[in-house]
N, C-alpha and C positions, 0 to 999 in steps of 0.2 A: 504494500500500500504506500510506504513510505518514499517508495523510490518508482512506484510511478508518477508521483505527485514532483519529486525533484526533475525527474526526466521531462516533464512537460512545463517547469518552469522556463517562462522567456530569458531568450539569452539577453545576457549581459542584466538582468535582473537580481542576481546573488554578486556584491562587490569584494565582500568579504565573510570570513566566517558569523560575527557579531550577525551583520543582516541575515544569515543563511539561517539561525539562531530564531532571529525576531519571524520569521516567514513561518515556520514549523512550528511555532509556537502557537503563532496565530492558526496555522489551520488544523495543528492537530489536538490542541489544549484551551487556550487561551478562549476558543470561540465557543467552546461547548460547554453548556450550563446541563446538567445531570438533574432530571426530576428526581423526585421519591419514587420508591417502588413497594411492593407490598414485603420485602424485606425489611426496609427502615421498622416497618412494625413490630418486627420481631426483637427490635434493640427496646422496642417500647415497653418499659418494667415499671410494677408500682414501686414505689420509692419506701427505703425499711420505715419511715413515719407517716407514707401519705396517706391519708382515707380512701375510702373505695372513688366516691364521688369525685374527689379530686382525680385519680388517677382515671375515669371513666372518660372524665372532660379531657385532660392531656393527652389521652387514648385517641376522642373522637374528634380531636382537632387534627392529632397527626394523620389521622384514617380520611378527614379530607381532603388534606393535600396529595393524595393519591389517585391517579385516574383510572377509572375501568375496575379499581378496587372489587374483587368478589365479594360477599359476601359469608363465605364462608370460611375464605381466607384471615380476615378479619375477624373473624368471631375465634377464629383457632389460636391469631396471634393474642388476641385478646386474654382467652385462655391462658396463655404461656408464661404472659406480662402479670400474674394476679400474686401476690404472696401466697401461699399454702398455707391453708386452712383459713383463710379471710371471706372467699363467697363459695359458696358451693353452691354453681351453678347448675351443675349437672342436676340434682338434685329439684330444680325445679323447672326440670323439662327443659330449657331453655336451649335453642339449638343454631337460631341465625340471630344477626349482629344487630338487626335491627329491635330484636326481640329485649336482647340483652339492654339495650339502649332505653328501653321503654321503661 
């Protein structure tokens, strides 16, 4: 990839390393902005003093800014993110994210 992109830069457009540098930067790094994906949710943990409530809100804010987000994706990271023995969801049937949310 790397070096089809150098082979098709115009000649005499790299003068020095420095410039050759700023070029690949820009288009292999510098330009690209990374969205969330439904992994970030998995880093999503209640915190050892937070309430449920709060961690439900920091939950359902990061599950926003996710696009295409499953739904049951979401409800499993959600799962993962709970301290042990704080909600036992299972327990009260609860199975999509939206459910849990209610």
């Amino acid at each position: 990839m790397a070096l089809n992109w150098f082979t098709e830069l115009s000649s005499g457009v790299v003068t020095n390393f420095s410039m050759l540098e700023s070029l690949f930067n820009q288009h292999f790094v510098a330009a690209r902005k990374f969205g969330k994906t439904s992994i970030h949710l998995m880093a999503c943990k209640q915190g050892e003093h937070e309430g449920l409530r709060e961690y439900i809100r920091r939950f359902n804010a990061e599950s926003l800014e996710i696009p295409n987000l499953e739904d049951s994706v979401a409800f499993a990271a959600l799962m993962f993110g709970l301290k042990p023995n704080k909600f036992n969801i299972l327990n009260a049937k609860v199975t999509l994210f939206y459910e849990a949310m209610a």
